[in-house]
Biopython code that builds the backbone (N, CA, C, O; Angstrom):
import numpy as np
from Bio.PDB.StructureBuilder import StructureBuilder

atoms = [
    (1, "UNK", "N", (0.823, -1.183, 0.000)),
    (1, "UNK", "CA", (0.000, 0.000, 0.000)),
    (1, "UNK", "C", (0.872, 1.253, 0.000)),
    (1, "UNK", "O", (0.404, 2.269, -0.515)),
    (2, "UNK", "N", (2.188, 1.276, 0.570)),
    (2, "UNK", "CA", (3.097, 2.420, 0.907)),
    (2, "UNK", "C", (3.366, 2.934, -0.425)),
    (2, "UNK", "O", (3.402, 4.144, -0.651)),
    (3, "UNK", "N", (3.592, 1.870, -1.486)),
    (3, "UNK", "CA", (3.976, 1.964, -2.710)),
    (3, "UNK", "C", (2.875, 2.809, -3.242)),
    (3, "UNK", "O", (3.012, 4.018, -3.430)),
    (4, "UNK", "N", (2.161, 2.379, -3.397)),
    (4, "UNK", "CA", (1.153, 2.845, -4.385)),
    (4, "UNK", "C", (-0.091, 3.713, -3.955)),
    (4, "UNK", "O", (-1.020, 3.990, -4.713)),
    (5, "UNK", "N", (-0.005, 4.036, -2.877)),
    (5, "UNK", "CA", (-1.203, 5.067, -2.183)),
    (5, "UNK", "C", (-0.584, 6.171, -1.559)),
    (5, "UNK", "O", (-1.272, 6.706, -0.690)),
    (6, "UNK", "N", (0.565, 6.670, -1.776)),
    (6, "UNK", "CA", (0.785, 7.306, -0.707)),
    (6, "UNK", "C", (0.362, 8.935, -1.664)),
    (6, "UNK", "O", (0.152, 8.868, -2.875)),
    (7, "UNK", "N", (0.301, 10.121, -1.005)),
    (7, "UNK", "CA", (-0.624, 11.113, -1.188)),
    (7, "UNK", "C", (0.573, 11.838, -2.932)),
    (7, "UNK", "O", (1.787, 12.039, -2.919)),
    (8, "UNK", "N", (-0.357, 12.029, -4.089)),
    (8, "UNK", "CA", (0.830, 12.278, -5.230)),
    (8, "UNK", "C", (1.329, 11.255, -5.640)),
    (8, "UNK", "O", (2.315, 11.481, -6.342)),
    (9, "UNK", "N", (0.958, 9.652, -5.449)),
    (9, "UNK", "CA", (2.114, 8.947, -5.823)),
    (9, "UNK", "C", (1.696, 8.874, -7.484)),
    (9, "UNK", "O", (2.495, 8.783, -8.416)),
    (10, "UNK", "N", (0.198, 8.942, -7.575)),
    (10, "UNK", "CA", (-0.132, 8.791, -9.268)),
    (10, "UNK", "C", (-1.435, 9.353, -9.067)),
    (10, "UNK", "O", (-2.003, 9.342, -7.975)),
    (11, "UNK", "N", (-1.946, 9.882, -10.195)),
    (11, "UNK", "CA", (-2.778, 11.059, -9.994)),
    (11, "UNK", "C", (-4.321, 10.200, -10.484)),
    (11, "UNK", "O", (-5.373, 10.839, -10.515)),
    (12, "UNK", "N", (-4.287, 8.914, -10.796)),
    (12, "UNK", "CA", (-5.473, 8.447, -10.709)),
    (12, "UNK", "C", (-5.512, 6.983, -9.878)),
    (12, "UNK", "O", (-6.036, 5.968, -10.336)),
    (13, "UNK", "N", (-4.908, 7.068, -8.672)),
    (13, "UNK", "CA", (-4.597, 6.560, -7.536)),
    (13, "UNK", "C", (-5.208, 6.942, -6.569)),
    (13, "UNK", "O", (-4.446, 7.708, -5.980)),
    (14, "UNK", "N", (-6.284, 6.860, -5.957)),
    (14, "UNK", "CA", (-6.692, 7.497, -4.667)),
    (14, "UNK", "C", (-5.718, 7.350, -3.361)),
    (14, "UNK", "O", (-5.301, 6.247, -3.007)),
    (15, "UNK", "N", (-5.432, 8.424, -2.756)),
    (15, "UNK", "CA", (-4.215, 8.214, -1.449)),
    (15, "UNK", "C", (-5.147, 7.778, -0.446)),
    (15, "UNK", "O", (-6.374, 7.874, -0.471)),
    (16, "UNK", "N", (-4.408, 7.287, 0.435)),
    (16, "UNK", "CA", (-4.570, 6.429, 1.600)),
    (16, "UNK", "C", (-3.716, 7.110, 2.627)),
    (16, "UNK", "O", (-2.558, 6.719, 2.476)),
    (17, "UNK", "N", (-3.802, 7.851, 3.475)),
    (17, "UNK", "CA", (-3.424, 8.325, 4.508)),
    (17, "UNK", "C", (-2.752, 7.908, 5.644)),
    (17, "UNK", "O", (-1.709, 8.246, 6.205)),
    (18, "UNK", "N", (-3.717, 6.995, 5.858)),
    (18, "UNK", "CA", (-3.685, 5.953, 7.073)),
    (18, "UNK", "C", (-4.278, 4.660, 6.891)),
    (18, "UNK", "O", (-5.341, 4.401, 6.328)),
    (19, "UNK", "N", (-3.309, 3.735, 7.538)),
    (19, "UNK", "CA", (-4.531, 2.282, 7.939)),
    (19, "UNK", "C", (-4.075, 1.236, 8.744)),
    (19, "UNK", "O", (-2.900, 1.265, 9.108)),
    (20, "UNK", "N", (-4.690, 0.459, 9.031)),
    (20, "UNK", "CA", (-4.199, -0.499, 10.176)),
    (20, "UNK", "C", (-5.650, -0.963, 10.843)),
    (20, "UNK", "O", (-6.788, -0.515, 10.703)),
    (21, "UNK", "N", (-5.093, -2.083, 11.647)),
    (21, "UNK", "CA", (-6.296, -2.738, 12.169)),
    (21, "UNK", "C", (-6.782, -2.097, 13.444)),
    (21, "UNK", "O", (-6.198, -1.361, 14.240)),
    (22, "UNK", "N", (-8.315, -2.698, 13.417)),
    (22, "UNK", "CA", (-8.703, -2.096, 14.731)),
    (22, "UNK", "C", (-9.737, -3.613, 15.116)),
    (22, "UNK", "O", (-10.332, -4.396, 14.376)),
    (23, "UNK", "N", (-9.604, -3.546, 16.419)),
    (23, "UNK", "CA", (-10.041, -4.855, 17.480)),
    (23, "UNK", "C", (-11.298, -5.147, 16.838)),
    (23, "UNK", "O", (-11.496, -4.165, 16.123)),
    (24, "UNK", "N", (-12.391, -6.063, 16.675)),
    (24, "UNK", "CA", (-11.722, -7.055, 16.966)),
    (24, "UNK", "C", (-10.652, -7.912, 15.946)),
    (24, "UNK", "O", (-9.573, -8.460, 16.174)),
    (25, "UNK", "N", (-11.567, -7.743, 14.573)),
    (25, "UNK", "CA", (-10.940, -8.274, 13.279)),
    (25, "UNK", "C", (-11.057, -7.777, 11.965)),
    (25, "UNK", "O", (-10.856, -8.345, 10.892)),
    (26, "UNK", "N", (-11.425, -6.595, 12.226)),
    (26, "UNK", "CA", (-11.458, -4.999, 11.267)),
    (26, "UNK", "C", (-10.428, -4.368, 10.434)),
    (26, "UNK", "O", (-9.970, -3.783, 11.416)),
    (27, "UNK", "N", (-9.744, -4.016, 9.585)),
    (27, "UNK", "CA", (-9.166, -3.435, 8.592)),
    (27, "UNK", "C", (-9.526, -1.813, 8.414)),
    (27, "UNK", "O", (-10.690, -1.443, 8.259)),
    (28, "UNK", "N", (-8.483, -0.959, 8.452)),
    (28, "UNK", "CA", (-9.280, 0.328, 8.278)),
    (28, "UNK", "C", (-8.634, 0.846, 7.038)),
    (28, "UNK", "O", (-7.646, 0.221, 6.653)),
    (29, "UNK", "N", (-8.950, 1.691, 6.472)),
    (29, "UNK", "CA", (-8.297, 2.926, 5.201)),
    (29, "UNK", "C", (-8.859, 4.091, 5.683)),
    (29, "UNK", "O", (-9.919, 4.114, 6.309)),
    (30, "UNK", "N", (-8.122, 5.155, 5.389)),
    (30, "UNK", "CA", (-8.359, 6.599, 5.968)),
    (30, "UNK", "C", (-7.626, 7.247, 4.331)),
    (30, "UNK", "O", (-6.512, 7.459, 3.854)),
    (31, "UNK", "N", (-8.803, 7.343, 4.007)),
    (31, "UNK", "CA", (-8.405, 7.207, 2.054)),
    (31, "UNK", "C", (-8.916, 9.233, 1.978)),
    (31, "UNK", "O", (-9.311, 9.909, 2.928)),
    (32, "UNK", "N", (-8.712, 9.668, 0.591)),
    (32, "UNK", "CA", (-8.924, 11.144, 0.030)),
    (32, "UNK", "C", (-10.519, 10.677, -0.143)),
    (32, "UNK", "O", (-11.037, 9.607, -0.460)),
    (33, "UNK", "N", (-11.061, 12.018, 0.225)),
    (33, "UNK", "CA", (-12.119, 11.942, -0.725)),
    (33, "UNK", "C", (-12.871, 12.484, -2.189)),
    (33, "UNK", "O", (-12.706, 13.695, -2.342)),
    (34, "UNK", "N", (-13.425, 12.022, -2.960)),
    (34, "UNK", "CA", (-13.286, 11.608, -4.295)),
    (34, "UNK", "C", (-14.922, 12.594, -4.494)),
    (34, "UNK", "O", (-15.954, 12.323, -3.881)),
    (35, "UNK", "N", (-14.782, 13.584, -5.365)),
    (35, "UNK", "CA", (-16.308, 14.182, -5.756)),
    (35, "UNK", "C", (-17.190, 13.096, -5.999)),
    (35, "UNK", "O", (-18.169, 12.875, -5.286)),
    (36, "UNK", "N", (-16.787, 12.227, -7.252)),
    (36, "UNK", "CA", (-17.862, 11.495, -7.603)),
    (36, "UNK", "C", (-16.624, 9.830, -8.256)),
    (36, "UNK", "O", (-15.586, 9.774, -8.915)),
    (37, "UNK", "N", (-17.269, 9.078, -7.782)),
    (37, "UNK", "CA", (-16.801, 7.818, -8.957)),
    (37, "UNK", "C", (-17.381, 7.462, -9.774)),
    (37, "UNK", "O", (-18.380, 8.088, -10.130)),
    (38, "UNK", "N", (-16.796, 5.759, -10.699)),
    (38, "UNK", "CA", (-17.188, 6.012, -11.833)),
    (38, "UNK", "C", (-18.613, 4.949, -12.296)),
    (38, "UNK", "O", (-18.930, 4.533, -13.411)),
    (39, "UNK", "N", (-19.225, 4.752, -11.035)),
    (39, "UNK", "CA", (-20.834, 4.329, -10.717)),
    (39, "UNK", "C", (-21.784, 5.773, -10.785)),
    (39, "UNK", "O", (-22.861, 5.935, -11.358)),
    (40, "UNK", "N", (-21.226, 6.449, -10.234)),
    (40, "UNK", "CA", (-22.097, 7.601, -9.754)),
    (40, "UNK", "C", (-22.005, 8.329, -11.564)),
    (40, "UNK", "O", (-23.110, 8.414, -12.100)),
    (41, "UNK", "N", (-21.115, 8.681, -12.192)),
    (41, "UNK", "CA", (-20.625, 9.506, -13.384)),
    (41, "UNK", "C", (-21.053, 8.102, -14.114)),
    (41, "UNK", "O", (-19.879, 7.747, -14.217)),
    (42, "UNK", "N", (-21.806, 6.961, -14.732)),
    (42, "UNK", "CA", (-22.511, 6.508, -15.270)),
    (42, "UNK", "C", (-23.858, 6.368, -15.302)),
    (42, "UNK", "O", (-24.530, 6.091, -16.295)),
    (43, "UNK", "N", (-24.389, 6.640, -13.765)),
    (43, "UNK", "CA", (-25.491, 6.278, -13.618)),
    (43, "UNK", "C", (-26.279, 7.930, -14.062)),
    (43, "UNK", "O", (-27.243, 8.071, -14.815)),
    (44, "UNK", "N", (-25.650, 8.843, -13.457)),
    (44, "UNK", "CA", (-25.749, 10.329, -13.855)),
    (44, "UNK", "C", (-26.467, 10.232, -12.468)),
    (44, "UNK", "O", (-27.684, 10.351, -12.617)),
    (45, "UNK", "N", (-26.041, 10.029, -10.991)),
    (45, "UNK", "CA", (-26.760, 10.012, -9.848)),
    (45, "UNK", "C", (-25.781, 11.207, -9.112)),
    (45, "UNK", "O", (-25.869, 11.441, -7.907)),
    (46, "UNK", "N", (-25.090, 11.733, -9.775)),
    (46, "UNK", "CA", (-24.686, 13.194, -8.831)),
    (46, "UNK", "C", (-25.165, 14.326, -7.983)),
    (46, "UNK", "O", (-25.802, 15.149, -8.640)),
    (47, "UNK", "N", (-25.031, 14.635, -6.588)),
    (47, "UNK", "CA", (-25.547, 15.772, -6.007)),
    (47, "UNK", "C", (-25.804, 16.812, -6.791)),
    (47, "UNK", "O", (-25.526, 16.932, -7.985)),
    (48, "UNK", "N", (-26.326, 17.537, -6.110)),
    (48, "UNK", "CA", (-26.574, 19.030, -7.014)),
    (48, "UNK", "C", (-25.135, 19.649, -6.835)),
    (48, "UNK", "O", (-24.524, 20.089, -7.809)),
    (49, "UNK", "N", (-24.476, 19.673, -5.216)),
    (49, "UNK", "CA", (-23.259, 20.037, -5.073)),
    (49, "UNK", "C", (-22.032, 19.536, -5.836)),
    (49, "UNK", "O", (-21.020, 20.219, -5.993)),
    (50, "UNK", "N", (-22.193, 18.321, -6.287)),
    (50, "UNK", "CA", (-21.140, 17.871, -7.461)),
    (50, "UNK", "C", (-21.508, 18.357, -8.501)),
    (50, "UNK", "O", (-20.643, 18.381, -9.376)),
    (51, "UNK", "N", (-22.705, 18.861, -8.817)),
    (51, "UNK", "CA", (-22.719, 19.342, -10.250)),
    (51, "UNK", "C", (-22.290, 20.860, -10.492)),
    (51, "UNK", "O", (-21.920, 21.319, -11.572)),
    (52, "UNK", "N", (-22.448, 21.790, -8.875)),
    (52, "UNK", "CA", (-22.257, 22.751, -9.324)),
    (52, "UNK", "C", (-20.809, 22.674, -9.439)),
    (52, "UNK", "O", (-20.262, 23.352, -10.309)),
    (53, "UNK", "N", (-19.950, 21.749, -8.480)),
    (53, "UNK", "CA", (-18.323, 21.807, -8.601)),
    (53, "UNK", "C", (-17.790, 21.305, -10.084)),
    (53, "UNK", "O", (-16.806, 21.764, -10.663)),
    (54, "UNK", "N", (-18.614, 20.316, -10.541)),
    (54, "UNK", "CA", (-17.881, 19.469, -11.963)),
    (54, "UNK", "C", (-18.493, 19.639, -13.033)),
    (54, "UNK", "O", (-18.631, 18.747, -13.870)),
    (55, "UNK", "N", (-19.004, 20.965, -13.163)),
    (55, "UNK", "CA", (-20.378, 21.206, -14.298)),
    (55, "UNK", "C", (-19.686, 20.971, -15.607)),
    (55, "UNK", "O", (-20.267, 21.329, -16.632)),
    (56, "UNK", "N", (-18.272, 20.297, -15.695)),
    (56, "UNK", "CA", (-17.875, 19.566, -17.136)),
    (56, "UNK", "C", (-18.152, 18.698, -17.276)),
    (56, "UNK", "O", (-18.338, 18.311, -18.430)),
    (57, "UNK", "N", (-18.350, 17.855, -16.184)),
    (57, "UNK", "CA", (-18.804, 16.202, -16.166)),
    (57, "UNK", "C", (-20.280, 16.149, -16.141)),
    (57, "UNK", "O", (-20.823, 15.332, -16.884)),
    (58, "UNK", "N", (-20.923, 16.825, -15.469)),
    (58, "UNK", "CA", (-22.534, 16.569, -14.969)),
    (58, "UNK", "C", (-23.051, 17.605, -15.733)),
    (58, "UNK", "O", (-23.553, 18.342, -14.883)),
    (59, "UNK", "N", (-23.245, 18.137, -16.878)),
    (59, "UNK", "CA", (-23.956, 19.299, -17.888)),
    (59, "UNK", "C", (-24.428, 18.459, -19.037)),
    (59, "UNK", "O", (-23.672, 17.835, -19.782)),
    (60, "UNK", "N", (-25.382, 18.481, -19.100)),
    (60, "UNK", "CA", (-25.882, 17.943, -20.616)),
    (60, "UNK", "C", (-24.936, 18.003, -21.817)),
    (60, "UNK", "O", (-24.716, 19.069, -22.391)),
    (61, "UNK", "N", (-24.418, 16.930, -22.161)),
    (61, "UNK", "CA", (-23.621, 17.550, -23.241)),
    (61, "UNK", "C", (-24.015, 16.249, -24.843)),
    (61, "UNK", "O", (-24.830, 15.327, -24.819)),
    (62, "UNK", "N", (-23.388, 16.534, -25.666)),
    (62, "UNK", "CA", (-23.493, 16.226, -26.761)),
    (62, "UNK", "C", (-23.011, 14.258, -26.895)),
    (62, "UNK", "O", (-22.012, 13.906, -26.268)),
    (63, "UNK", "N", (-23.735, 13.268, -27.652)),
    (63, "UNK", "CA", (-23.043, 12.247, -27.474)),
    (63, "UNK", "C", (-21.855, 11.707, -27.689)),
    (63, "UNK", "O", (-21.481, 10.606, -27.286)),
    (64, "UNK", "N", (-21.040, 12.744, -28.549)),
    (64, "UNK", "CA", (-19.549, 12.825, -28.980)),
    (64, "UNK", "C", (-18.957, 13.264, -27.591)),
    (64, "UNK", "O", (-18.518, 12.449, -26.779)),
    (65, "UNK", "N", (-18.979, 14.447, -27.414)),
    (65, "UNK", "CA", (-18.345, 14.988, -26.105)),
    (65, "UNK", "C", (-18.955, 13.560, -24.684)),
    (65, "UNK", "O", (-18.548, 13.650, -23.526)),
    (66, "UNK", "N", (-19.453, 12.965, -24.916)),
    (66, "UNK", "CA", (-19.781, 12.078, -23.730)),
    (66, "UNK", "C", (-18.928, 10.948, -24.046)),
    (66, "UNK", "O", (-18.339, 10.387, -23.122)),
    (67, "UNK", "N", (-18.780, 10.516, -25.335)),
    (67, "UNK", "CA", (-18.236, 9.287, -25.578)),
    (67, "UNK", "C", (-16.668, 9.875, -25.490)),
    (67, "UNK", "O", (-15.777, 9.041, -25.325)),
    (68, "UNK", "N", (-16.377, 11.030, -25.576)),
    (68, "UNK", "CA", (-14.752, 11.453, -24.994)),
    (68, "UNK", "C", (-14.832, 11.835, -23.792)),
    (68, "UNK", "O", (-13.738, 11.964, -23.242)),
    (69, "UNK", "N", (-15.816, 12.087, -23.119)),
    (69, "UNK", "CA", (-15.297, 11.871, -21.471)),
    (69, "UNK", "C", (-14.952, 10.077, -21.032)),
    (69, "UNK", "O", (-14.225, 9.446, -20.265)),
    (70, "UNK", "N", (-15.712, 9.890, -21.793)),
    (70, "UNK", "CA", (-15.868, 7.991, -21.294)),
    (70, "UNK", "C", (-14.156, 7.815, -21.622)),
    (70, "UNK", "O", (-13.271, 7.728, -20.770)),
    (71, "UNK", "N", (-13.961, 7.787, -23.397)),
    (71, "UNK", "CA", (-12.627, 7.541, -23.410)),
    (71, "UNK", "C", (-11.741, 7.977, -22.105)),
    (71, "UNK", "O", (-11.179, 7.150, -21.386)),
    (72, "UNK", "N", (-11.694, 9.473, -21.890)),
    (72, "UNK", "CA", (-10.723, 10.209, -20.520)),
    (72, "UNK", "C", (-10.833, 9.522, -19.704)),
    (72, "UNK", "O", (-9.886, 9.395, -18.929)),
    (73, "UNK", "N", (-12.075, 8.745, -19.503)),
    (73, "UNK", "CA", (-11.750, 8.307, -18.054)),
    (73, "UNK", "C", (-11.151, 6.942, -18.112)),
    (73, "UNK", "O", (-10.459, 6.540, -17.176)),
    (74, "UNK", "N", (-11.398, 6.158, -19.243)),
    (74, "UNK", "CA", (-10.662, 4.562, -19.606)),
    (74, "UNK", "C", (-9.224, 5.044, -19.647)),
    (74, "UNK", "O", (-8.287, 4.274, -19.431)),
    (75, "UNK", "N", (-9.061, 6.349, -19.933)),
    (75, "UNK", "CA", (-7.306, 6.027, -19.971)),
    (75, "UNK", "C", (-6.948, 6.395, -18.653)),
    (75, "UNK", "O", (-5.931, 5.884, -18.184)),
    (76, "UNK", "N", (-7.583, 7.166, -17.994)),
    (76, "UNK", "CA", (-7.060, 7.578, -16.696)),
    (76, "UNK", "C", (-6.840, 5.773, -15.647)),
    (76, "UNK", "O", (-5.850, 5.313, -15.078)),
    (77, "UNK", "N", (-8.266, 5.220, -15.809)),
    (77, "UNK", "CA", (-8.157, 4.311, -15.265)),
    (77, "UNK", "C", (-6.923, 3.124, -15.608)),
    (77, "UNK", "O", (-6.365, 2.574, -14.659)),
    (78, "UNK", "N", (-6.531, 2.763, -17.100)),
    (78, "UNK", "CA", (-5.335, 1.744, -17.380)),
    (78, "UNK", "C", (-4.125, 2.714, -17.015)),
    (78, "UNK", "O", (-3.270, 2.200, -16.294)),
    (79, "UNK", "N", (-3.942, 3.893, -17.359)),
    (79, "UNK", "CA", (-2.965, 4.741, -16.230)),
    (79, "UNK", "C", (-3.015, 4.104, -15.094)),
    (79, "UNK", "O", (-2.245, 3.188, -14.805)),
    (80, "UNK", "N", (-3.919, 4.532, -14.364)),
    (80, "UNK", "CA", (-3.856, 3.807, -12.933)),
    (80, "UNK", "C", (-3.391, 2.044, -12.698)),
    (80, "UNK", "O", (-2.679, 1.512, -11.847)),
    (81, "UNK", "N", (-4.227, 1.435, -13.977)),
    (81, "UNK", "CA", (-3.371, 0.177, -13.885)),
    (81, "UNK", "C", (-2.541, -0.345, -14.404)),
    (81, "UNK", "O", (-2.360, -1.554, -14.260)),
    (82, "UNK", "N", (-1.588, 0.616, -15.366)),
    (82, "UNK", "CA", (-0.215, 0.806, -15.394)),
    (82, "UNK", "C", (0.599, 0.900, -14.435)),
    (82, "UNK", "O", (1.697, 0.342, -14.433)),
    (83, "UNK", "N", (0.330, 1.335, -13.873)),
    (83, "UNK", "CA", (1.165, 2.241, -12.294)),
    (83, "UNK", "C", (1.488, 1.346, -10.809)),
    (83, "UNK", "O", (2.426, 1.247, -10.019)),
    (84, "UNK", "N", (-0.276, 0.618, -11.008)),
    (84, "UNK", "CA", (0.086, -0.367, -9.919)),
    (84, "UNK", "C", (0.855, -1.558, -10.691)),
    (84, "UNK", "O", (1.634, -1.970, -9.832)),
    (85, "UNK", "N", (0.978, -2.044, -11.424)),
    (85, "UNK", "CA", (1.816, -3.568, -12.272)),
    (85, "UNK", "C", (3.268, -3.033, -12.045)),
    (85, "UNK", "O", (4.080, -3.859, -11.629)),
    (86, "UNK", "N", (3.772, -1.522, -12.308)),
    (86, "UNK", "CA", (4.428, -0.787, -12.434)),
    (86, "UNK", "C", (5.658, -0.898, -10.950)),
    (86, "UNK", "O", (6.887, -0.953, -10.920)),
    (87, "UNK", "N", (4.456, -0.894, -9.712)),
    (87, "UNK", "CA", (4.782, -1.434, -8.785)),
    (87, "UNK", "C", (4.884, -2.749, -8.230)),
    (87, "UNK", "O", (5.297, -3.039, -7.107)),
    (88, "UNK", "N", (4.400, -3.639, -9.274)),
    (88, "UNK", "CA", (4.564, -4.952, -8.715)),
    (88, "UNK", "C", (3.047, -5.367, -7.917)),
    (88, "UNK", "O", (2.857, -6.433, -7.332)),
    (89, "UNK", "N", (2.331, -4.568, -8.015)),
    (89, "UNK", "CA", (0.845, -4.813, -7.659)),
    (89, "UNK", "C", (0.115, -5.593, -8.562)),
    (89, "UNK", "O", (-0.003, -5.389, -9.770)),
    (90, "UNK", "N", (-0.386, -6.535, -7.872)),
    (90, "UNK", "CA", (-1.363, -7.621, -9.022)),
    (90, "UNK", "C", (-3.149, -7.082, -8.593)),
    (90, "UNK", "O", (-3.606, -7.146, -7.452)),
    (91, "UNK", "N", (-3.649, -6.751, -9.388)),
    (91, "UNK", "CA", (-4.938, -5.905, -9.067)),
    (91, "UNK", "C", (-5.725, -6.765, -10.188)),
    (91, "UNK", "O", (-5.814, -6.573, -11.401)),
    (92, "UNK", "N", (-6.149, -7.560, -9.542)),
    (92, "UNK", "CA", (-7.162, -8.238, -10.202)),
    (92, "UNK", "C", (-8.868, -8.691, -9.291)),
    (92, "UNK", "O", (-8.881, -8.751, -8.061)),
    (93, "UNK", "N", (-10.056, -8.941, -10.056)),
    (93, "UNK", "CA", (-11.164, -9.099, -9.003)),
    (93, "UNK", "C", (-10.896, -9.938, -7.865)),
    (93, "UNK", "O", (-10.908, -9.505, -6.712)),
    (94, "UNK", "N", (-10.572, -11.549, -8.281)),
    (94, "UNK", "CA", (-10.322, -12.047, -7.401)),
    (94, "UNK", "C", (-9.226, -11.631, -5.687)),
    (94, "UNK", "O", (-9.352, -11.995, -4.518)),
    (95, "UNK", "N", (-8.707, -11.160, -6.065)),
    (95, "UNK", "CA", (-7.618, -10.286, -5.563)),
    (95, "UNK", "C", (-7.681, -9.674, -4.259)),
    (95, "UNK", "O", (-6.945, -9.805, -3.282)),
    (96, "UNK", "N", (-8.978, -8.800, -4.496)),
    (96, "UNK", "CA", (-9.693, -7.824, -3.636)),
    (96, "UNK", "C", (-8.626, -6.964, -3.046)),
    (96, "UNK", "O", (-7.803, -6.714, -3.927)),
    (97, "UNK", "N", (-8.392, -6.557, -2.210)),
    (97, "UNK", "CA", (-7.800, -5.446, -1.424)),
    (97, "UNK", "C", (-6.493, -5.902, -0.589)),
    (97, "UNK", "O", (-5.684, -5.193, 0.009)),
    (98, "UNK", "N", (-6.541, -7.297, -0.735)),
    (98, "UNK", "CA", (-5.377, -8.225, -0.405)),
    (98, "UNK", "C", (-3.859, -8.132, -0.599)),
    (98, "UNK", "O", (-2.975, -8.360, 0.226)),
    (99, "UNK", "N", (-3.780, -7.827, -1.609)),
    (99, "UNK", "CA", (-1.982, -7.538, -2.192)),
    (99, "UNK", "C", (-2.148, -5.889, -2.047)),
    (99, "UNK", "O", (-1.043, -5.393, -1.824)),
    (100, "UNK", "N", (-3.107, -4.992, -2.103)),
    (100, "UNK", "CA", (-2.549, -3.635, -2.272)),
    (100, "UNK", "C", (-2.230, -3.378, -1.295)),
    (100, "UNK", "O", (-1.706, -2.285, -1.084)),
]
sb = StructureBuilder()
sb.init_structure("model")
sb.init_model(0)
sb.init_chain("A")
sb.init_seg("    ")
for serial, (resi, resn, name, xyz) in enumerate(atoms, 1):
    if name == "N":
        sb.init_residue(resn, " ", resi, " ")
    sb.init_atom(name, np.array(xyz, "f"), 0.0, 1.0, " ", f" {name:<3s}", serial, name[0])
structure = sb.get_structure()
C-alpha cells in the first residue's frame, strides 16, 4: 500500500493516509475523498453540489463529447493500472484489497 497510495504517488490513484487494524478483526483505510466515482458519473446520480463543482462532467452535453469523457476516463483508469503492475501490484477481481 506504501507503494502505491501514498498522497501524489499517481494522480489516478486514490491516497490512503492511514490504515491499520482495529479490534476485533477490522481493517481500516483513511483514504482522500473523491467528488464522484465512476458508478455515480454513469449512472448520472450526482448531487446538485457535485454538479455545481464538476459542471464539465454533470452538464448535458453532446453524445460525442460524452463518448470522450468515457474515453478520458478509460485512460485515466489503465494509467492507474499501469502504475500499480508498475509497482509490482497484481490488481485483479479475485484479488480484492489483499496484495494492495
Amino acid at each position: 500500500m506504501a507503494k502505491l497510495c501514498n498522497p501524489g504517488a499517481h494522480k489516478n490513484i486514490v491516497a490512503v493516509f492511514r490504515h491499520g487494524k482495529l479490534l476485533p478483526s477490522y481493517y481500516f483505510l483513511d483514504m482522500e475523498i473523491c467528488d464522484m466515482n465512476l458508478d455515480t458519473f454513469i449512472e448520472r446520480k450526482w448531487s446538485p453540489e457535485t454538479a455545481m463543482e464538476l459542471p464539465q462532467l454533470t452538464t448535458k452535453v453532446s453524445q460525442r463529447m460524452r463518448m470522450a469523457q468515457i474515453w478520458d476516463i478509460m485512460e485515466d483508469i489503465t494509467s492507474g493500472l499501469a502504475f500499480v503492475h508498475s509497482k509490482n501490484g497484481d490488481l485483479k477481481p479475485r484479488n480484492g484489497m489483499s496484495r494492495i
